[in-house]
N, CA, C and O atoms as a DFTB+ gen file, in Angstrom:
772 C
 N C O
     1  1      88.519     111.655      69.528
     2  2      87.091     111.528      69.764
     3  2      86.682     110.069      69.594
     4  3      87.131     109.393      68.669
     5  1      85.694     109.516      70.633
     6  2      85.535     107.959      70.456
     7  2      84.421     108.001      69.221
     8  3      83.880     108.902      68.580
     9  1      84.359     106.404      69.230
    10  2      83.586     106.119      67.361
    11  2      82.200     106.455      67.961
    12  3      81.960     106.229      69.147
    13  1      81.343     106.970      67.166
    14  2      80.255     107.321      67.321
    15  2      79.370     105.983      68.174
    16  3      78.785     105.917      69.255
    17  1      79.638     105.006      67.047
    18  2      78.628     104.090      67.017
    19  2      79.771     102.801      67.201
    20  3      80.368     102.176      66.324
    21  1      79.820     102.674      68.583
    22  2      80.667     101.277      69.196
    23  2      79.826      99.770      68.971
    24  3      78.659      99.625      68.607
    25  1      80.727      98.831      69.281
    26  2      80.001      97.380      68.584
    27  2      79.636      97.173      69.671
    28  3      79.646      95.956      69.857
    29  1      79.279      97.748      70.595
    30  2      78.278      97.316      72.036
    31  2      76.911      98.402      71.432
    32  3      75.818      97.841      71.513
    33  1      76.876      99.526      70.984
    34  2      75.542     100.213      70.225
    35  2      74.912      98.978      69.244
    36  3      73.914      98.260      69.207
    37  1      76.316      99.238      68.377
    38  2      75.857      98.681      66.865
    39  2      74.849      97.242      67.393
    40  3      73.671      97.110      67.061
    41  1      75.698      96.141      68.365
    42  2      74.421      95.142      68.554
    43  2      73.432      95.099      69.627
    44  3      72.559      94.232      69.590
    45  1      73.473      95.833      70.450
    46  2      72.461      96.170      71.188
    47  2      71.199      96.915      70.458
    48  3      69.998      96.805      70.706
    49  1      71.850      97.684      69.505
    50  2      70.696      97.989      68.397
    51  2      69.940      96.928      67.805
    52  3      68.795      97.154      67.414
    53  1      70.317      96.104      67.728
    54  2      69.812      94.518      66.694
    55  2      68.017      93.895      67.275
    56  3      67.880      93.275      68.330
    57  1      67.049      94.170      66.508
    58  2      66.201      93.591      67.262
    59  2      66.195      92.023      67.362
    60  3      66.273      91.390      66.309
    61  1      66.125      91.483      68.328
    62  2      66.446      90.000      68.461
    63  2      64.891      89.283      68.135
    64  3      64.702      88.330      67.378
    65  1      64.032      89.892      68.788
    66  2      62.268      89.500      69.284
    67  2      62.054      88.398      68.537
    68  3      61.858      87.392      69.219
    69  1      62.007      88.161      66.771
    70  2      61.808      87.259      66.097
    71  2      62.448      86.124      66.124
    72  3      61.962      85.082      65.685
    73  1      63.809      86.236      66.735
    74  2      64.381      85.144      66.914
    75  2      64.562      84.484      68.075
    76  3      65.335      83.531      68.183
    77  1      63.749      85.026      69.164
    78  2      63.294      84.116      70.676
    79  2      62.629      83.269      70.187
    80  3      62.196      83.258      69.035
    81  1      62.415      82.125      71.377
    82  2      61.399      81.648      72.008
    83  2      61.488      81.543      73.196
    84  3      62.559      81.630      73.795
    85  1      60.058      81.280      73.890
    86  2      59.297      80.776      75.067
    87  2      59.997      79.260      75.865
    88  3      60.033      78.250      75.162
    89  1      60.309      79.210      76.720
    90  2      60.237      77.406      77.593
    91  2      59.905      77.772      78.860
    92  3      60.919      77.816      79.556
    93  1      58.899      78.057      79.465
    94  2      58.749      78.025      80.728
    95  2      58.829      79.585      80.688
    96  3      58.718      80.363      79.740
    97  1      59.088      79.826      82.205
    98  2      59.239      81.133      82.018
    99  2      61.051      82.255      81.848
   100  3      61.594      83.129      82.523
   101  1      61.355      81.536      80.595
   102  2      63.017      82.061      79.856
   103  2      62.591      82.001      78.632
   104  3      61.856      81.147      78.137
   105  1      63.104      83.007      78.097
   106  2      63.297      83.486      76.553
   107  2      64.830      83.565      76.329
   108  3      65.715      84.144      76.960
   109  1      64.849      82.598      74.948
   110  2      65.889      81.988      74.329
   111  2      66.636      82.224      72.962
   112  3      65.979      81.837      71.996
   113  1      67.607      82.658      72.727
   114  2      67.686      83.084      71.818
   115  2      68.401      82.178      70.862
   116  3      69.559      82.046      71.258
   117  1      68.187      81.525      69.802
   118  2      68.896      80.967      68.708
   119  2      70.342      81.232      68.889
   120  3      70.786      82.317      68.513
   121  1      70.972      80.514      69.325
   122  2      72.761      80.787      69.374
   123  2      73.028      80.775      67.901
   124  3      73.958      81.496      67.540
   125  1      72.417      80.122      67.013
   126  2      73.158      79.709      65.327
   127  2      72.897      81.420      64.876
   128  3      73.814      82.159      64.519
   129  1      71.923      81.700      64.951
   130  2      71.340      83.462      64.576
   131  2      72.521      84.506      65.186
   132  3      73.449      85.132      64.673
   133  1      71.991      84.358      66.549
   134  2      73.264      85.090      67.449
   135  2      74.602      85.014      67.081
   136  3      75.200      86.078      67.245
   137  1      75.193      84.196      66.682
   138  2      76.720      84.236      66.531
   139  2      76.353      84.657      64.498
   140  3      77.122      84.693      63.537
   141  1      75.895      84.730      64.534
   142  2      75.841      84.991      62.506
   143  2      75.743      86.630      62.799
   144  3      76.295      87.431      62.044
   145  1      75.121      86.972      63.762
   146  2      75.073      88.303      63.418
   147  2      75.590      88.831      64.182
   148  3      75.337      90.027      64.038
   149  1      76.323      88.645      65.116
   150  2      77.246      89.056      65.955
   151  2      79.026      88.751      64.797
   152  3      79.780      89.716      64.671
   153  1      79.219      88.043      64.446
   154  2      80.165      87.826      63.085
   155  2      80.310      88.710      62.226
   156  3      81.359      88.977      61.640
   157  1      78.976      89.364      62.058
   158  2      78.552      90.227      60.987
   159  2      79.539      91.546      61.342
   160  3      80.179      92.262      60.572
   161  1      79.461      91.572      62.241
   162  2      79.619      93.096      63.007
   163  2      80.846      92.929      63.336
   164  3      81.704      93.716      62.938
   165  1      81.150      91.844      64.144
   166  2      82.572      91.538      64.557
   167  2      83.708      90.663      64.090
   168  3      84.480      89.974      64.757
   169  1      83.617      90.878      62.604
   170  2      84.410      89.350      62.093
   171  2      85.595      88.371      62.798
   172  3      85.914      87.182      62.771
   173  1      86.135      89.866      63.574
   174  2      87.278      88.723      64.307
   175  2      86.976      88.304      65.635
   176  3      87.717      87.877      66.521
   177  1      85.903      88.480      65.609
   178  2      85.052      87.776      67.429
   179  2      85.434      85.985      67.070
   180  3      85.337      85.206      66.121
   181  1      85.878      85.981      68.406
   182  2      86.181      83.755      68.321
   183  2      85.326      83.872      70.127
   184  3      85.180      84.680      71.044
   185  1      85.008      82.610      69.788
   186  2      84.666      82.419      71.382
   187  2      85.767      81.240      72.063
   188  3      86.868      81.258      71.511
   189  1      85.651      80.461      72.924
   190  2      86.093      79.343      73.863
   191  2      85.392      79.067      74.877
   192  3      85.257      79.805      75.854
   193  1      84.818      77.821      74.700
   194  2      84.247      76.986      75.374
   195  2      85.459      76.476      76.673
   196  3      86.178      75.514      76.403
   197  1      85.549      76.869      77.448
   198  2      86.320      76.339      79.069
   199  2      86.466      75.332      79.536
   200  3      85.634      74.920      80.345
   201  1      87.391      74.707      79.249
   202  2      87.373      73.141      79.704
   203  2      88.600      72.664      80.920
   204  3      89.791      72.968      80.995
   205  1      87.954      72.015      81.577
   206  2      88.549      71.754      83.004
   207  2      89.264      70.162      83.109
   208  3      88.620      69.187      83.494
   209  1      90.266      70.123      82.820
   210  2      91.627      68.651      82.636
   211  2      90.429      68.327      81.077
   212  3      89.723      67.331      80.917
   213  1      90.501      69.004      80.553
   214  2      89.527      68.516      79.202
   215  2      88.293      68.282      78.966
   216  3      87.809      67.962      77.880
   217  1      87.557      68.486      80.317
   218  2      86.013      68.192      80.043
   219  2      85.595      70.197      80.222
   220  3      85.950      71.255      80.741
   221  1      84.492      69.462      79.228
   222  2      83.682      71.076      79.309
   223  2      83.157      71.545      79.972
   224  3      82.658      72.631      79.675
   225  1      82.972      70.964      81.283
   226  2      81.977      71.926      82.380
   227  2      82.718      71.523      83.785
   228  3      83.804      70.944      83.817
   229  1      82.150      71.821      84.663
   230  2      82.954      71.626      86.280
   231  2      81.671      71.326      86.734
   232  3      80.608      71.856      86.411
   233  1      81.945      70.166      87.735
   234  2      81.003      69.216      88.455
   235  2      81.252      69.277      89.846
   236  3      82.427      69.148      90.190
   237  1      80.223      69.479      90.885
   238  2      80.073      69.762      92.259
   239  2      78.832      68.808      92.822
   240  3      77.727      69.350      92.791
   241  1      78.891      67.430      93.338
   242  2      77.605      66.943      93.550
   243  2      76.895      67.594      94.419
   244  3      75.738      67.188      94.526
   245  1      77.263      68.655      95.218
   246  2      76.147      69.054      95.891
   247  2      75.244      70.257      95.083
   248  3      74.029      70.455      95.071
   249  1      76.110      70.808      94.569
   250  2      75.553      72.099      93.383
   251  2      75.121      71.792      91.597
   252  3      74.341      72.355      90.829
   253  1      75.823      70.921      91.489
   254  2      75.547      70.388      89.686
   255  2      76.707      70.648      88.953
   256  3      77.878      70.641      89.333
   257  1      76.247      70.873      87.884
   258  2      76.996      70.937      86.368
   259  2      77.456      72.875      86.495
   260  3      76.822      73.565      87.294
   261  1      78.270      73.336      85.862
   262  2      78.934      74.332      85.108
   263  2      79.436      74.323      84.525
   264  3      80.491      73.688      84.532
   265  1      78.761      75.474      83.033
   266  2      79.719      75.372      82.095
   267  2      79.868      77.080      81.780
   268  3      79.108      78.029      81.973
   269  1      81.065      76.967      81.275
   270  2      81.730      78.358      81.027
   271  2      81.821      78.889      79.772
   272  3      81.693      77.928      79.014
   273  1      82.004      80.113      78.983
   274  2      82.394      80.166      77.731
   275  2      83.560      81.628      78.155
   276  3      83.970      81.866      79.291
   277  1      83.932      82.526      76.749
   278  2      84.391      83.346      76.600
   279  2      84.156      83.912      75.289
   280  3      83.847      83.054      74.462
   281  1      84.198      84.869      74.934
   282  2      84.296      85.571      73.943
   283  2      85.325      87.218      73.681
   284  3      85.423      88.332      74.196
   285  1      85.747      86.653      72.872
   286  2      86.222      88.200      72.223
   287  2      86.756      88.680      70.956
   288  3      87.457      88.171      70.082
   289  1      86.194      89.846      71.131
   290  2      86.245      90.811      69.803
   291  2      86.584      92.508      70.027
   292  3      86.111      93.227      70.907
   293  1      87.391      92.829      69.128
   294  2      87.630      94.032      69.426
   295  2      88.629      94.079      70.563
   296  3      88.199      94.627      71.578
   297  1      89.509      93.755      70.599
   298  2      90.427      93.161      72.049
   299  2      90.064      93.317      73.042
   300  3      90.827      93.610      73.963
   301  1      88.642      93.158      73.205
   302  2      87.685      93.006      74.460
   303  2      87.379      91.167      74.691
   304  3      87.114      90.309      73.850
   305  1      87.536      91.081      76.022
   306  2      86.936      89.190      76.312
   307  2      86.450      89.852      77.418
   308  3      86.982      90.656      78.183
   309  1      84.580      89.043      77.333
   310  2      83.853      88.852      78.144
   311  2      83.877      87.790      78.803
   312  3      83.906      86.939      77.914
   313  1      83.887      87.040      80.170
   314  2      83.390      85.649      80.187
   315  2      81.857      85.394      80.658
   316  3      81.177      86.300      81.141
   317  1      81.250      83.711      80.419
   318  2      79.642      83.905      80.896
   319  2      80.155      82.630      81.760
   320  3      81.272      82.122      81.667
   321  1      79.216      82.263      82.531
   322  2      79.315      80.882      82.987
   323  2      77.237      80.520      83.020
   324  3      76.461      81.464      82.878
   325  1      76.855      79.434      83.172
   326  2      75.784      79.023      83.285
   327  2      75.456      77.686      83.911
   328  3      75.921      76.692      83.353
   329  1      74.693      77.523      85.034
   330  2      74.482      76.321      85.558
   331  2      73.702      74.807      84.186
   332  3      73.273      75.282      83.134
   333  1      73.644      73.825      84.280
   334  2      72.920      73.228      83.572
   335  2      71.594      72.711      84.483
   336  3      71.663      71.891      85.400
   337  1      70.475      73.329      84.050
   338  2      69.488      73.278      84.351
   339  2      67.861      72.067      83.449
   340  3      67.712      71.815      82.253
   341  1      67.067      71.668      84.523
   342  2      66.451      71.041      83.595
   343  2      64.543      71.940      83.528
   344  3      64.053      72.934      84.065
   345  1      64.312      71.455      83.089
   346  2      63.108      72.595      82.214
   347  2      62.212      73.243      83.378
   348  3      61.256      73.720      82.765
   349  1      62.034      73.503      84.748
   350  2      62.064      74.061      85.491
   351  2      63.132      75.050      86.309
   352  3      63.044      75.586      87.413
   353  1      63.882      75.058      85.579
   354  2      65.008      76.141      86.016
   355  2      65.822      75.564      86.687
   356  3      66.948      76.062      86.707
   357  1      65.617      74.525      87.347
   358  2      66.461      74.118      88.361
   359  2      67.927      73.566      87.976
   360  3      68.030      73.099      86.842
   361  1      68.871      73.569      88.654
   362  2      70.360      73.079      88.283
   363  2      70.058      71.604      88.765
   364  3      69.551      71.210      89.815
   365  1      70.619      70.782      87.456
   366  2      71.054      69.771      87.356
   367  2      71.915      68.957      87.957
   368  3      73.063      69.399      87.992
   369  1      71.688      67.565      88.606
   370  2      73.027      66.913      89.729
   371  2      73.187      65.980      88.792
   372  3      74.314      65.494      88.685
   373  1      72.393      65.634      88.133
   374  2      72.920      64.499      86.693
   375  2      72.588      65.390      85.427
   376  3      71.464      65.832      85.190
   377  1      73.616      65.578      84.709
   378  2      73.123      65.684      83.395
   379  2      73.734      64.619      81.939
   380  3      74.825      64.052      81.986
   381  1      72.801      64.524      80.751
   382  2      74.022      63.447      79.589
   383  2      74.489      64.853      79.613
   384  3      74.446      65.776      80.427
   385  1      75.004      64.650      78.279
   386  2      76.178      65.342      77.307
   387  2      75.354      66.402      76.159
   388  3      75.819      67.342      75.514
   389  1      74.014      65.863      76.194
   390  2      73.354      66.707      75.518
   391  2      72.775      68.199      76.123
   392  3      72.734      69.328      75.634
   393  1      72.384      67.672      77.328
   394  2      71.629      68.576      78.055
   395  2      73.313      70.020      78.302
   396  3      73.186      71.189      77.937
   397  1      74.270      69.626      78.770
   398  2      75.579      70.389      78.696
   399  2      76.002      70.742      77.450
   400  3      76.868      71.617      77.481
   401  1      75.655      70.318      76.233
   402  2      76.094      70.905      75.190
   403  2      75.199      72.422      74.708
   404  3      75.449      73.561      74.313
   405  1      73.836      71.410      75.099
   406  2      72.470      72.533      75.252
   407  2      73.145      73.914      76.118
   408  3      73.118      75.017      75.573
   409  1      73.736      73.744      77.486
   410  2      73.535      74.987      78.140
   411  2      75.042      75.657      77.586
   412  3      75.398      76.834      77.641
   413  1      75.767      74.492      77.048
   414  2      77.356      75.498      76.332
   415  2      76.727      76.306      75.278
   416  3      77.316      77.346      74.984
   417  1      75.423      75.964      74.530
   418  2      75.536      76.950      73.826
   419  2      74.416      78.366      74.246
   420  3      74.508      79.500      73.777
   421  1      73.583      77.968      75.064
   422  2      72.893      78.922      75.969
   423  2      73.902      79.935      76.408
   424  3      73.805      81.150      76.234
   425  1      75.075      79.174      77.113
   426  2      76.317      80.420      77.958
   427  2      76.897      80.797      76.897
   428  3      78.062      81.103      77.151
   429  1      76.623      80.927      75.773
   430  2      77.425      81.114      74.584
   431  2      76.708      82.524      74.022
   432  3      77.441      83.399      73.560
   433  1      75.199      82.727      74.075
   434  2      74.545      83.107      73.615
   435  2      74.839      84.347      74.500
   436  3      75.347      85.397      74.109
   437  1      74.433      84.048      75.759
   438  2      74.483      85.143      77.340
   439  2      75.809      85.716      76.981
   440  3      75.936      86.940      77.016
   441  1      76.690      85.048      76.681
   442  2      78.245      85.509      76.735
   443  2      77.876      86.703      75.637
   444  3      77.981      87.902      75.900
   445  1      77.383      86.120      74.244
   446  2      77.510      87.404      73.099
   447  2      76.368      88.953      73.534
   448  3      76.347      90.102      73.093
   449  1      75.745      88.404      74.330
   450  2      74.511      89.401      75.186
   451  2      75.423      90.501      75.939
   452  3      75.069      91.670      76.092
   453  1      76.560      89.997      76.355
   454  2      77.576      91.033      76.780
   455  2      78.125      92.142      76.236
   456  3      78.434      93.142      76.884
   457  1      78.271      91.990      74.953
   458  2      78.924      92.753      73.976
   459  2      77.690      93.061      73.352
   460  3      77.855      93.321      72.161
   461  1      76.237      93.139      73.818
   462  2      74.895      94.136      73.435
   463  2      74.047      92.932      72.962
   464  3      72.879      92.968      73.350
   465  1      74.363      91.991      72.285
   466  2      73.406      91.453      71.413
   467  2      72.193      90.723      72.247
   468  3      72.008      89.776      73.011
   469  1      71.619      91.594      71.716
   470  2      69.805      90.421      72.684
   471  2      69.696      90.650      74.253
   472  3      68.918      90.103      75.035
   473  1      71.011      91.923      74.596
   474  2      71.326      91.894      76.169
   475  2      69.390      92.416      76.864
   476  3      69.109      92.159      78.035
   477  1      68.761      92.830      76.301
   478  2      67.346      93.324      76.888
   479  2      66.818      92.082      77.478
   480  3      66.026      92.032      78.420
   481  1      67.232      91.268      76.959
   482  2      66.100      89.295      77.192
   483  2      66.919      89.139      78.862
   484  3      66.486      88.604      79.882
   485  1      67.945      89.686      78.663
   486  2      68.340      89.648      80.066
   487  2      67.656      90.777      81.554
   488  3      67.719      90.642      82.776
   489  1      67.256      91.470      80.969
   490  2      66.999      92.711      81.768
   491  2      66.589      92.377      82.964
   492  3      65.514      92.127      82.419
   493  1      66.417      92.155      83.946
   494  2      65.644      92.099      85.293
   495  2      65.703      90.481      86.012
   496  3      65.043      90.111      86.983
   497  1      66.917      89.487      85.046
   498  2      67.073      88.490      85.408
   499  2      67.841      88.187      87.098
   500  3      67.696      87.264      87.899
   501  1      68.650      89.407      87.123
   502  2      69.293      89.328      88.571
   503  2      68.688      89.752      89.539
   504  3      69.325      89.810      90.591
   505  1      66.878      90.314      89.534
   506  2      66.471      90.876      90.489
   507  2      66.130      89.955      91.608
   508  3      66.292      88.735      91.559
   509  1      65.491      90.832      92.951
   510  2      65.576      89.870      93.906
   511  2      64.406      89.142      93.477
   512  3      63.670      89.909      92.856
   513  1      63.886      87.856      93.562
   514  2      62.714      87.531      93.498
   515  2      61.467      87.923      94.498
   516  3      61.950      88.008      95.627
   517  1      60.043      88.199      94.534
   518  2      59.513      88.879      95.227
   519  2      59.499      88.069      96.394
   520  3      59.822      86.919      96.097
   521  1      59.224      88.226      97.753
   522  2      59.097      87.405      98.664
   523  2      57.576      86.508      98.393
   524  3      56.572      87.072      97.959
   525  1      57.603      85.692      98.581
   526  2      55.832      84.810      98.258
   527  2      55.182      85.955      99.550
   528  3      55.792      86.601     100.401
   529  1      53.472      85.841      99.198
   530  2      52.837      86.652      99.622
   531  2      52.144      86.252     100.468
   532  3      51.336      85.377     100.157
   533  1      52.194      86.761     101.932
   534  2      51.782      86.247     103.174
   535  2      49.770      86.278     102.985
   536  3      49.306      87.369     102.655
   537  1      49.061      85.452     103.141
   538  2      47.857      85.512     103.140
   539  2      47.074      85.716     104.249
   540  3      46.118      84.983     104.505
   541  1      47.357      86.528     104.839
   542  2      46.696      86.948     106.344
   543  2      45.067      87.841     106.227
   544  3      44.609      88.411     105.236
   545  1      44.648      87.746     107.172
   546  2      43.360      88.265     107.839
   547  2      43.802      90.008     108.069
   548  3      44.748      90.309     108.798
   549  1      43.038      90.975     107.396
   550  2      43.574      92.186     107.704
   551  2      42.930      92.791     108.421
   552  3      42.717      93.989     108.237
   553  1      42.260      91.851     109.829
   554  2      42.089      92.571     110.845
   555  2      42.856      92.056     112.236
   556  3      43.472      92.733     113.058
   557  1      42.560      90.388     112.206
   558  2      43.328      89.548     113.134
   559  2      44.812      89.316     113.039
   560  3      45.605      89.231     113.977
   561  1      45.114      89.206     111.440
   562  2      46.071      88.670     111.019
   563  2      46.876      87.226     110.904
   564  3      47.990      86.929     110.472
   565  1      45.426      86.209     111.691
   566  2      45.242      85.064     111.425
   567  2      45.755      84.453     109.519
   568  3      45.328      85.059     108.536
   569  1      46.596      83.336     109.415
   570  2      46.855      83.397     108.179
   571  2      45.741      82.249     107.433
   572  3      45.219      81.314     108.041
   573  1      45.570      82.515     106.251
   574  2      45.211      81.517     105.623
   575  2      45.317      79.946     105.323
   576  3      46.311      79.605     104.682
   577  1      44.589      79.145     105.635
   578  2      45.221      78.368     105.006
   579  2      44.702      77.672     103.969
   580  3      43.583      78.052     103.624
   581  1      45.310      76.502     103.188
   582  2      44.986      75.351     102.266
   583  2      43.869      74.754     103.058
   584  3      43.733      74.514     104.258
   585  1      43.206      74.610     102.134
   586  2      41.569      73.290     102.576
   587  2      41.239      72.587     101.032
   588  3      41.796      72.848      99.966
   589  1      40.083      71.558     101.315
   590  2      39.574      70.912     100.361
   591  2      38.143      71.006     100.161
   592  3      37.623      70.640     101.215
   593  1      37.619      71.192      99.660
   594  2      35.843      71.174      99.291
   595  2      35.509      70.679      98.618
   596  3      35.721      71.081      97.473
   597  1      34.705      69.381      98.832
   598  2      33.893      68.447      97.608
   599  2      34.902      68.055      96.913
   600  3      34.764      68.316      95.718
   601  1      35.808      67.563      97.166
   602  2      36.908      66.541      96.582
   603  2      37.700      67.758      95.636
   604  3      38.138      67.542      94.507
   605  1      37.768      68.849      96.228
   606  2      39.090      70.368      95.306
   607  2      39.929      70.548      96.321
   608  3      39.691      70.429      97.523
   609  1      41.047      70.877      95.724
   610  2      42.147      71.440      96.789
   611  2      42.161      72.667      96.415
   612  3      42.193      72.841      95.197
   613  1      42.142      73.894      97.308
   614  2      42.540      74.767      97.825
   615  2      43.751      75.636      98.062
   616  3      44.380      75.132      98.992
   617  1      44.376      76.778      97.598
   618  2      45.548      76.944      98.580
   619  2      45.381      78.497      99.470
   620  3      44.484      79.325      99.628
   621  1      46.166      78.400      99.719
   622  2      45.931      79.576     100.883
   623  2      45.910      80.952      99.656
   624  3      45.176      81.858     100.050
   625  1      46.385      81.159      98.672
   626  2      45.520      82.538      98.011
   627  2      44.398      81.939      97.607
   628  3      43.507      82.741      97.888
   629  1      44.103      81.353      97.299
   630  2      42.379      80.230      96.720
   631  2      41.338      81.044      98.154
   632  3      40.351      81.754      97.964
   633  1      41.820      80.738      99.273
   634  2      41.322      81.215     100.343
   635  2      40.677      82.378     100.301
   636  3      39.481      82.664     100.241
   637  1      42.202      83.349     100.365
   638  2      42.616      84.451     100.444
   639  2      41.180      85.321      99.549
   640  3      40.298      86.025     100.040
   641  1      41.375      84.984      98.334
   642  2      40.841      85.633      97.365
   643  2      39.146      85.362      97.639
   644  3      38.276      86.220      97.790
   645  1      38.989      83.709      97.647
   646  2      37.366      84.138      97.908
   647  2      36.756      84.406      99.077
   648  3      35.539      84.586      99.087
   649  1      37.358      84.460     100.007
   650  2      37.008      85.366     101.380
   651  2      36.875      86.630     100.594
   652  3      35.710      86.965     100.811
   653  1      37.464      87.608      99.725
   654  2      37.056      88.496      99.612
   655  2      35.643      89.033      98.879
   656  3      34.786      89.897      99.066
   657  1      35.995      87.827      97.800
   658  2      34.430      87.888      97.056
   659  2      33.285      87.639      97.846
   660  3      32.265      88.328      97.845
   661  1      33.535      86.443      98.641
   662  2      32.226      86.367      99.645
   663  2      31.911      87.504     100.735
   664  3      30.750      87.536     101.145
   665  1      32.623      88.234     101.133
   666  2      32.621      89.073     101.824
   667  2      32.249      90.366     101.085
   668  3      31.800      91.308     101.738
   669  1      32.440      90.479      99.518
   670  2      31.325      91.496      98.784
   671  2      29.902      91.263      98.867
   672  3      29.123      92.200      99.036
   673  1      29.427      89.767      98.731
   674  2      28.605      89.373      98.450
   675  2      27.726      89.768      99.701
   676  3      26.578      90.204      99.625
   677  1      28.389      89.565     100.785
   678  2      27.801      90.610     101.860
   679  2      27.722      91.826     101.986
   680  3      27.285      92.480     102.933
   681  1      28.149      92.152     101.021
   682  2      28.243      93.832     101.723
   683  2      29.380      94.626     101.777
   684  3      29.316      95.818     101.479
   685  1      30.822      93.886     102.261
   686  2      31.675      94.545     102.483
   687  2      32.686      94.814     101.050
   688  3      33.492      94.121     100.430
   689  1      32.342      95.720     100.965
   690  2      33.061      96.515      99.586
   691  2      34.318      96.831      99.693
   692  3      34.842      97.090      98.610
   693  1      35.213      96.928     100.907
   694  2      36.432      97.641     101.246
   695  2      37.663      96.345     100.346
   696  3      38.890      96.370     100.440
   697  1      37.185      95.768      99.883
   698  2      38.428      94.604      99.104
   699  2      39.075      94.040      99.782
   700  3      40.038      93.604      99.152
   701  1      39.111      93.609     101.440
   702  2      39.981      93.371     101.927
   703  2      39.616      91.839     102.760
   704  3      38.529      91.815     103.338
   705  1      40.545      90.495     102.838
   706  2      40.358      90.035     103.327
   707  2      40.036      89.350     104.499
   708  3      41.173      89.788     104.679
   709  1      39.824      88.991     105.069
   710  2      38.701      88.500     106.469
   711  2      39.375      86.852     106.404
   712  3      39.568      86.283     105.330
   713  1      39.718      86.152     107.906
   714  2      38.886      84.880     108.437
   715  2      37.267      85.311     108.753
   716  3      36.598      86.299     109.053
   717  1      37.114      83.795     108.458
   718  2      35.432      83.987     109.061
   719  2      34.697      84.318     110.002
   720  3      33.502      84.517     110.223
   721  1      36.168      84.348     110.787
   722  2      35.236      85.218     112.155
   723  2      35.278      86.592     112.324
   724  3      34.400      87.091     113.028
   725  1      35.968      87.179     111.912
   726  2      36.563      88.741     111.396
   727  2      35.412      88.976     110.167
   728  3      34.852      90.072     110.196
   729  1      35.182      88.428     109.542
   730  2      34.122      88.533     108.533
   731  2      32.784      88.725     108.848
   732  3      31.935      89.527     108.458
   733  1      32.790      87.528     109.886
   734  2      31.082      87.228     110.575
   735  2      31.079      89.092     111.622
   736  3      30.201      89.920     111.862
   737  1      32.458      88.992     111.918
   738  2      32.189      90.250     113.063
   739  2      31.712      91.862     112.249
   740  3      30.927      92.751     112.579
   741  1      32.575      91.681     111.130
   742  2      32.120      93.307     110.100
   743  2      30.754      92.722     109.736
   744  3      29.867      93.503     110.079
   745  1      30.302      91.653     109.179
   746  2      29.023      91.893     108.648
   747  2      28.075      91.888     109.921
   748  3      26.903      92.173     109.675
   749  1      28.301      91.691     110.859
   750  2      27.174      92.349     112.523
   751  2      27.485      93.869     112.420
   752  3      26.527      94.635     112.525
   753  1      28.824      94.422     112.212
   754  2      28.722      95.825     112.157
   755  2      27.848      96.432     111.216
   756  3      27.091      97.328     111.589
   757  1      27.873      95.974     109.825
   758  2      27.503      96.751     108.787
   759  2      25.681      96.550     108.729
   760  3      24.895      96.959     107.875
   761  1      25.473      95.912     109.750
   762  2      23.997      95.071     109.591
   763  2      23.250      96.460     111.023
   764  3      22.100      96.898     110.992
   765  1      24.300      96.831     112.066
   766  2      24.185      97.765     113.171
   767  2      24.098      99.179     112.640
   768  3      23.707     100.200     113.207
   769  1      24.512      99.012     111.537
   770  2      25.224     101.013     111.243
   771  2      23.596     101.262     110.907
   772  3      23.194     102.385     110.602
């Protein structure tokens, strides 16, 4: 009969929450915390940092930095890999040595997320991203665009959105957006009924 309570339960059980933080939009988990209590559970867990003719990450100038780790415990090895990124998410074509030590221990962290710990902070990271949202006219289907007013910029949901409010302000209650001429044309209808 298998063990009740496997070391993928035991740290997936672990609430992590107190030991995130916030940078943008990624939640981060303390690697020094993470590996203490992942130790706890797994004393003979070792990791390895991946090193390529001796350097720690693999370099592609058209793609950036990669760095790799491994872990295992329980004669289980996971591996993680992670781009080096700078505080917009984006992958890195220059990075120092700091910013790569930074994401060795980020892929370090993801790596122990494998074997349960803190794996929830991951949840929905591989989804597709939504497509951006077309701002069209929902009668013409004319699209929105960016403008400026009295020295403001605009973007096409800026548009989007107060075409609809102005178009309450007339009258039309249905929530739906209008160009102004699609707009001008329902409020002659609603002015006829």
């Amino acid at each position: 009969m298998a063990e009740k309570n496997t070391i993928f339960e035991k740290l997936y059980a672990i609430d992590v929450n107190d030991k995130t933080e916030k940078k943008g939009n990624l939640t981060y988990l303390s690697w020094a915390w993470a590996w203490a209590e992942f130790k706890k559970i797994c004393p003979d867990g070792v990791y390895e940092v991946k090193k390529f003719d001796g350097i720690p990450y693999v370099y592609d100038p058209a793609t950036g930095y990669m760095v790799y780790t491994s872990v295992t415990a329980g004669g289980v090895t996971h591996e993680m890999w992670l781009p080096v990124m700078d505080s917009r998410n984006k992958a890195l074509k220059q990075a120092s040595m700091f910013e790569i030590n930074k994401t060795i221990m980020r892929c370090l962290t993801k790596n122990l997320a494998m074997f349960g710990l803190g794996l929830y902070i991951y949840a929905g990271e591989d989804l597709p991203e939504e497509p951006p949202k077309e701002y069209k006219c929902c009668d013409c289907g004319k699209p929105f665009e960016p403008f400026e007013s009295k020295g403001r910029k605009y973007t096409a949901g800026n548009a989007y959105e107060m075409s609809i409010k102005f178009a309450a302000q007339q009258g039309i209650t249905d929530g739906k957006a209008r160009c102004k001429e699609c707009r001008d044309k329902k409020i002659k209808e609603l002015g006829n009924a």
